[in-house]
C-alpha positions as CSV (number, residue, x, y, z in Angstrom):
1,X,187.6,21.1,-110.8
2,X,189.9,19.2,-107.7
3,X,193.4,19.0,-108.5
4,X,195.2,15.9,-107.9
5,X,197.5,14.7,-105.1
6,X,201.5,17.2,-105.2
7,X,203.8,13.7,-106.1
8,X,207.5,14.8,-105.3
9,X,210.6,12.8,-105.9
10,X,214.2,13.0,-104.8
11,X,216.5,10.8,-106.8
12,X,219.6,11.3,-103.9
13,X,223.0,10.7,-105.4
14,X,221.2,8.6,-108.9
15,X,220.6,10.0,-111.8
16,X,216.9,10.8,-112.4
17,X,215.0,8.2,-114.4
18,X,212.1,9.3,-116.6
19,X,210.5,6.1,-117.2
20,X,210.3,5.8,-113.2
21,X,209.0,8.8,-112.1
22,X,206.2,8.3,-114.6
23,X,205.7,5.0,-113.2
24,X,205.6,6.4,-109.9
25,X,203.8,9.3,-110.5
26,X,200.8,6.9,-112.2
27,X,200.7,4.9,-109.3
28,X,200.2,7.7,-106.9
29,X,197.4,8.7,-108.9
30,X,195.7,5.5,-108.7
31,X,196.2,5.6,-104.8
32,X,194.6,9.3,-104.7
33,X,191.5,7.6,-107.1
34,X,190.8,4.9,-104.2
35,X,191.9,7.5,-101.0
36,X,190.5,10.9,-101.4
37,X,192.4,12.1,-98.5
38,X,195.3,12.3,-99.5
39,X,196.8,15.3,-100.8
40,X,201.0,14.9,-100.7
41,X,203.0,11.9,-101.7
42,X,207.3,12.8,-101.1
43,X,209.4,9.9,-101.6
44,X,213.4,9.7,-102.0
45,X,215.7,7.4,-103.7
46,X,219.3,6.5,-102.4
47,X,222.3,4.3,-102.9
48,X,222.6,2.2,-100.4
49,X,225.8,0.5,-100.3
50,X,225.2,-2.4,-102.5
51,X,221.3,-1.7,-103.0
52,X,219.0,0.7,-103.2
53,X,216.7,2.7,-100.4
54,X,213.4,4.0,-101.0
55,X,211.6,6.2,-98.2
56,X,208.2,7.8,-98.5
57,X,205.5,10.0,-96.8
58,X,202.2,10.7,-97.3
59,X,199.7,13.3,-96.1
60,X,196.3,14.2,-96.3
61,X,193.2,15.0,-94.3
62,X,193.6,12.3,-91.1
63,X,196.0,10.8,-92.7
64,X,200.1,10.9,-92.1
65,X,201.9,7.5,-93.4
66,X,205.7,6.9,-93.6
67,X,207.5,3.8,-94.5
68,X,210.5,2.8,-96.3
69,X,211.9,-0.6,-98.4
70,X,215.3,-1.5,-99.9
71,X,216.0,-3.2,-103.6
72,X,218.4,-4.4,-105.6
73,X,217.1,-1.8,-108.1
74,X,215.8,1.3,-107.9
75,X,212.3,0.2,-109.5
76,X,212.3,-2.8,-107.2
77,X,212.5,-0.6,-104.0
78,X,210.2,2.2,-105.6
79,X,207.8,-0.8,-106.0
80,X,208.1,-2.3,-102.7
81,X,208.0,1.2,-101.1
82,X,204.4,1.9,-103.0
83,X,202.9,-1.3,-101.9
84,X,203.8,-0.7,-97.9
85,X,202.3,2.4,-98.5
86,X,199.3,1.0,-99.9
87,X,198.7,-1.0,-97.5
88,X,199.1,1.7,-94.3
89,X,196.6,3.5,-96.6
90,X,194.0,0.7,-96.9
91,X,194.9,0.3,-93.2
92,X,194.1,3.5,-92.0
93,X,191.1,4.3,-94.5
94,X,189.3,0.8,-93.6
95,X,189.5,1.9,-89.5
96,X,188.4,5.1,-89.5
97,X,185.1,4.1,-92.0
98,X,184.4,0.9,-90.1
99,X,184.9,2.5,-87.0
100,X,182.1,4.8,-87.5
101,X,180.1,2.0,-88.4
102,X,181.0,-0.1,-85.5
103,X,179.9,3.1,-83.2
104,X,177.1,3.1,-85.4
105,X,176.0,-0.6,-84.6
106,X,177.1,-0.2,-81.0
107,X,174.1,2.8,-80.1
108,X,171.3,2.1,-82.7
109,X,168.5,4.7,-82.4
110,X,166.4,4.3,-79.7
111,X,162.8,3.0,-80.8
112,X,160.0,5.8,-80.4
113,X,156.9,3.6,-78.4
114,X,154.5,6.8,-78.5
């Protein structure tokens, strides 16, 4: 049986809002569906003068993303911050499996003429 990916959340200075960590939290799980790999999401909420700041970090195997993203809300940040990380993720996944193709491509097997 695998376990899923540890989600944490700091809500710094806000109160904490159940219907967006749940949010969160589903949305992480979708991301650990399509990228094995990873095994740790941490992200952290914060006032930010007249907005709100978002920053997150995720680990796994080969894999070590960090980003952050600003709202007006805390769900818009939270939002903003999962699809930056989404992307770093695709990012990263798609090089290191094309790259073994390309390397793949770049020394086929030799042909045996015996």
């Amino acid at each position: 049986m695998t376990q899923g990916p540890t989600v944490l959340m700091n809500f710094r200075d806000l109160p904490s809002e159940e219907d967006l960590r749940k949010a969160i939290e589903e949305r992480c799980q979708r991301m650990a569906a399509e990228f094995s790999e990873v095994t740790r999401f941490e992200f952290t909420l914060s006032e930010d003068g007249g907005g709100f700041t978002a920053h997150g970090h995720v680990t796994g195997k080969s894999t070590d993303v960090a980003t952050q993203a600003v709202g007006s809300e805390p769900g818009q940040a939270a939002d903003r911050l999962l699809d930056k990380v989404e992307r770093q993720l695709r990012r990263a996944h798609d090089k290191r499996i094309f790259a073994q193709r390309r390397d793949a491509q770049r020394d086929p097997p030799k042909k045996n003429l015996g």
